[in-house]
Backbone as CSV, one residue per row, in Angstrom:
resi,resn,N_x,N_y,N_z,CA_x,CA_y,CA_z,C_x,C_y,C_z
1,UNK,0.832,-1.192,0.000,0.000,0.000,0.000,0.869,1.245,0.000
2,UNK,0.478,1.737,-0.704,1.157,3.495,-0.658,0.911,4.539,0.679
3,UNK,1.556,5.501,0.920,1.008,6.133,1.846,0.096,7.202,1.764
4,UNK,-0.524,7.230,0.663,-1.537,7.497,0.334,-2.854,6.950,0.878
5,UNK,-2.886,5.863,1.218,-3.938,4.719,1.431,-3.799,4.869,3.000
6,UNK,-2.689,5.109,3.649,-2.702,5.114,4.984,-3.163,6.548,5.787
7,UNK,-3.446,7.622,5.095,-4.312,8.794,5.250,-5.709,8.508,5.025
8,UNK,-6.548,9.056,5.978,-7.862,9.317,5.852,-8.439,10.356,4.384
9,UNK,-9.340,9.003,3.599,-9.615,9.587,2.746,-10.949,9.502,2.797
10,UNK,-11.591,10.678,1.576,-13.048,10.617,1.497,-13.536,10.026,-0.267
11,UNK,-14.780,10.258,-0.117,-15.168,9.667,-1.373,-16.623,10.596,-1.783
12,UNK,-16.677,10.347,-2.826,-17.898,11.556,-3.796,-18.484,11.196,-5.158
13,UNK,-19.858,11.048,-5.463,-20.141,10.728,-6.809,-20.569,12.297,-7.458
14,UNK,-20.054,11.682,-8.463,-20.893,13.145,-9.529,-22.097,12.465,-10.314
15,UNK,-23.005,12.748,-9.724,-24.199,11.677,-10.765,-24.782,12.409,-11.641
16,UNK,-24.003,13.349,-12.081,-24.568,14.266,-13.716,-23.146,13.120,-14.498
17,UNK,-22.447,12.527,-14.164,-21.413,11.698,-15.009,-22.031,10.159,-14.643
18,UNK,-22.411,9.542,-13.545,-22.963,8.293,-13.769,-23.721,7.671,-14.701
19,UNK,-23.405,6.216,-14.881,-23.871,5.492,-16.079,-24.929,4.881,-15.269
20,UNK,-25.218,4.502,-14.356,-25.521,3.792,-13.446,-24.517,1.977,-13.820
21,UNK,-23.634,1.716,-14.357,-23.381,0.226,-14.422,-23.332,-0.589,-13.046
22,UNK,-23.037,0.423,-12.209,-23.144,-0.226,-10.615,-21.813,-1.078,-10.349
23,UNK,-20.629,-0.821,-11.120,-19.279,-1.327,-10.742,-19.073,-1.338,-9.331
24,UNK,-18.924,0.224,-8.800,-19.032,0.202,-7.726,-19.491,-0.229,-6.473
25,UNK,-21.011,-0.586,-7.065,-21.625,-1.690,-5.489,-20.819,-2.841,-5.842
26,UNK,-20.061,-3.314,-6.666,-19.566,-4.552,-6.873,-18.861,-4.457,-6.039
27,UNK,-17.584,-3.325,-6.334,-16.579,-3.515,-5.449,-16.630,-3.285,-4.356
28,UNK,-17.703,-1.920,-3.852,-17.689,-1.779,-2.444,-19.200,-1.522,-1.977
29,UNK,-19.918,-2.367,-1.902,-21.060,-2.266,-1.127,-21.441,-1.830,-0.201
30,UNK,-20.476,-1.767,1.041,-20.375,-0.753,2.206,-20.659,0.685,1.737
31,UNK,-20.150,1.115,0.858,-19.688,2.334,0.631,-21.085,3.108,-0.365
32,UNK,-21.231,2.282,-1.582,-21.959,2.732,-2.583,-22.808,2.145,-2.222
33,UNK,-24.448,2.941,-3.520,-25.322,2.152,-3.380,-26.108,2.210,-4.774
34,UNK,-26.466,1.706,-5.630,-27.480,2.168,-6.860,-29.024,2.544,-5.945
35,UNK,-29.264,4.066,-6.042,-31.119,4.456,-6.262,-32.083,3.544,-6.577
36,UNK,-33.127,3.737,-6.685,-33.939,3.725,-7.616,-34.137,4.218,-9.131
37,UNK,-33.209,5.361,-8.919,-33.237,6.815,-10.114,-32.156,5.909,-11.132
38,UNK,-31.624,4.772,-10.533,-30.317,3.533,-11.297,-29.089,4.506,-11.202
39,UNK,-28.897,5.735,-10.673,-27.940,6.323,-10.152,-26.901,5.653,-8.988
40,UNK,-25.564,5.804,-9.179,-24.752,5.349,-7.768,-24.875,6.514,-6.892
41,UNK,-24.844,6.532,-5.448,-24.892,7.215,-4.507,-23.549,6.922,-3.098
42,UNK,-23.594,7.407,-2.499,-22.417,7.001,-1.404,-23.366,6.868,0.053
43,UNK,-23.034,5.659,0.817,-23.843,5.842,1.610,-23.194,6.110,3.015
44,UNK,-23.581,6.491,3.943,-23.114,6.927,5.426,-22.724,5.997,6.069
45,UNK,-22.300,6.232,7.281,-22.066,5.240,8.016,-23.082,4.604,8.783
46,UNK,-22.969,3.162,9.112,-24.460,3.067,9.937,-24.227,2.591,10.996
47,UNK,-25.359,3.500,11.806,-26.038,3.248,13.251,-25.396,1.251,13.676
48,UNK,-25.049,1.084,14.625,-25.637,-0.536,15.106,-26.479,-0.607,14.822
49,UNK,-26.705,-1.574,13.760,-28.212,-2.167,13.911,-29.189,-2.281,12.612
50,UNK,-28.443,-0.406,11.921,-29.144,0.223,11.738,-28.582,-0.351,10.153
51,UNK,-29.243,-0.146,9.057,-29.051,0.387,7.722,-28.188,1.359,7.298
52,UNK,-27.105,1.930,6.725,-26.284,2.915,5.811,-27.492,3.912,5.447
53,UNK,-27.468,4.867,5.576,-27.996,6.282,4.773,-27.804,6.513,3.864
54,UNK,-28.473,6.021,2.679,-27.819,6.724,0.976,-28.135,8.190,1.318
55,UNK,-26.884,8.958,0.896,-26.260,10.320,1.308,-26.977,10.902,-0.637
56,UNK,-28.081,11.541,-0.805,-28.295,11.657,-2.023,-27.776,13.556,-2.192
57,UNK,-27.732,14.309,-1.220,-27.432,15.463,-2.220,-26.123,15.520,-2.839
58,UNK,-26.139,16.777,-3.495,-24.928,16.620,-4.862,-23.568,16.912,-4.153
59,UNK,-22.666,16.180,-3.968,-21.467,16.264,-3.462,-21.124,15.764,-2.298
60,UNK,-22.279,14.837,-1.831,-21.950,14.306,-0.111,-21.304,13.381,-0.761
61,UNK,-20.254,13.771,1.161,-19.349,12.741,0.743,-18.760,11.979,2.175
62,UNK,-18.285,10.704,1.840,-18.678,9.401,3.345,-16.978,9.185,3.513
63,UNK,-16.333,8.789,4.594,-15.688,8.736,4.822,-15.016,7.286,4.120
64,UNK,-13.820,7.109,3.652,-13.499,5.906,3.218,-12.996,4.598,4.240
65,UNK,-13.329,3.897,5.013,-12.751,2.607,5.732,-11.586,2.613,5.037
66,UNK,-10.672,2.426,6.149,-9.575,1.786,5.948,-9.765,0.280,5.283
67,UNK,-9.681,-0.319,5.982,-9.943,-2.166,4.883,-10.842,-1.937,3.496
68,UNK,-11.501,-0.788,3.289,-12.310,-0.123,2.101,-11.469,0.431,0.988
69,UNK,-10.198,0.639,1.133,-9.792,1.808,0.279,-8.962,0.878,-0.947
70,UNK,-8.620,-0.107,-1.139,-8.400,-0.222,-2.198,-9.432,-0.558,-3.288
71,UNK,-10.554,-1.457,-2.551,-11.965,-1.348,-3.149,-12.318,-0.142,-3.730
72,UNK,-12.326,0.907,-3.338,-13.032,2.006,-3.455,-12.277,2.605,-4.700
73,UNK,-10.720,2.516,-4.289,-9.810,3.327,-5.351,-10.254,2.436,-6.765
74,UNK,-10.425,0.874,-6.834,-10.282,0.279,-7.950,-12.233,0.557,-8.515
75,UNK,-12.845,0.932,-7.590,-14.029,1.472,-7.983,-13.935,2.621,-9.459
76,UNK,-13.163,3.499,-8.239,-12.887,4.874,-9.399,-11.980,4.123,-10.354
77,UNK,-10.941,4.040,-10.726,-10.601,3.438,-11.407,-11.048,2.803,-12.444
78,UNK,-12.085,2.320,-12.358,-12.803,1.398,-13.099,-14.005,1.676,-13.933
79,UNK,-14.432,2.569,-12.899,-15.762,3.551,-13.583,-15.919,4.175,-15.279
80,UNK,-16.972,3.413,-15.732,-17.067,3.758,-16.862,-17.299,5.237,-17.245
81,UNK,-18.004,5.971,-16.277,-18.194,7.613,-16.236,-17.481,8.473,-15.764
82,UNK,-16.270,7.796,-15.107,-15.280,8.513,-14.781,-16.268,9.557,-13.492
83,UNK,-16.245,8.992,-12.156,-17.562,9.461,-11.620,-17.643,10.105,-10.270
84,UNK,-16.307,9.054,-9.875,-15.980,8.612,-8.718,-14.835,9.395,-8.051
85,UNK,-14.862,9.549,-6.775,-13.610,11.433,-6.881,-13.102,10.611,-5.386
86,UNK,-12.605,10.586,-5.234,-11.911,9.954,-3.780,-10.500,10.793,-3.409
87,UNK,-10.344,11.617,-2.588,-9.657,12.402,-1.709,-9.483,12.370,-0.409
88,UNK,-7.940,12.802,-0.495,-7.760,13.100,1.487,-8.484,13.931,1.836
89,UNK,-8.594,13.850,2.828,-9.504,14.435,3.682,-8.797,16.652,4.068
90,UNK,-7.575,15.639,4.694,-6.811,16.409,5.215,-6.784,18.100,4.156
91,UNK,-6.769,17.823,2.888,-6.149,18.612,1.700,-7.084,18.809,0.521
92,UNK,-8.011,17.879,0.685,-9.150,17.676,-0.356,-8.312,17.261,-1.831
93,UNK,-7.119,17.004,-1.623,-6.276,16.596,-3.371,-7.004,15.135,-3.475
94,UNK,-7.426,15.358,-4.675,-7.690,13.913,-5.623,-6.596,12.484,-5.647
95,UNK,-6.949,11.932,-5.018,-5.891,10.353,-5.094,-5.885,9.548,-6.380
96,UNK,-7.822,9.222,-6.499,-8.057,8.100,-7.667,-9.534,8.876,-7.832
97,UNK,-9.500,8.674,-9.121,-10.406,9.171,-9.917,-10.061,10.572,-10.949
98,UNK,-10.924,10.637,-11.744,-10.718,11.756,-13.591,-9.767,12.944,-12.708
99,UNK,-9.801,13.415,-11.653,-8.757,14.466,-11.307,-7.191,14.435,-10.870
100,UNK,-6.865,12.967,-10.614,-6.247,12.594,-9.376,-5.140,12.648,-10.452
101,UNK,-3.856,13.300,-9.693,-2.726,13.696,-10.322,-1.496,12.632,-10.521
C-alpha cells in the first residue's frame, strides 16, 4: 500500500457523469449504493443495527474505511463515467479518480 492509502480519505459521486453500471456496489457495497433513479450514490455510516444512509445530495461525501480503500480506489478506477472522486480528507487533493494527479 502506498502512503496514500494510509491517510484518511473521502469519497464523492458526480451523478450528472454516472452510467448507473453499478461497478461500484460490486466492489464496495459498504460504501456505494445504486437508487432507484439507477444512479450510484455514497452511503453513510451506519447506526448498530441500523441500515447505511444513501447520502443523495450533490457532493456528499462518506468517509473511506480503511480495509475499504483499495476497493473504493479500484471502484474509481474502473468507472465507466469517470464518476468517482476519492480524496484526502486532510487537503481535499484527488488520489483516484478523472482528477487525481
Amino acid at each position: 500500500m502506498s502512503n496514500e492509502t494510509a491517510e484518511a480519505l473521502e469519497v464523492w459521486i458526480d451523478q450528472d457523469l454516472c452510467t448507473g453500471d453499478g461497478i461500484c456496489v460490486q466492489y464496495a457495497p459498504e460504501v456505494f449504493e445504486l437508487d432507484i433513479d439507477g444512479l450510484a450514490y455514497v452511503k453513510g455510516p451506519a447506526a448498530e443495527g441500523e441500515e447505511a444512509e444513501l447520502l443523495q445530495s450533490p457532493g456528499a461525501t462518506v468517509p473511506v474505511p480503511l480495509a475499504l480503500v483499495r476497493d473504493v480506489a479500484d471502484s474509481a478506477k474502473d468507472c465507466p463515467g469517470d464518476c468517482i472522486h476519492v480524496r484526502r480528507r486532510a487537503d481535499h487533493v484527488e488520489v483516484y479518480g478523472p482528477d487525481a494527479e
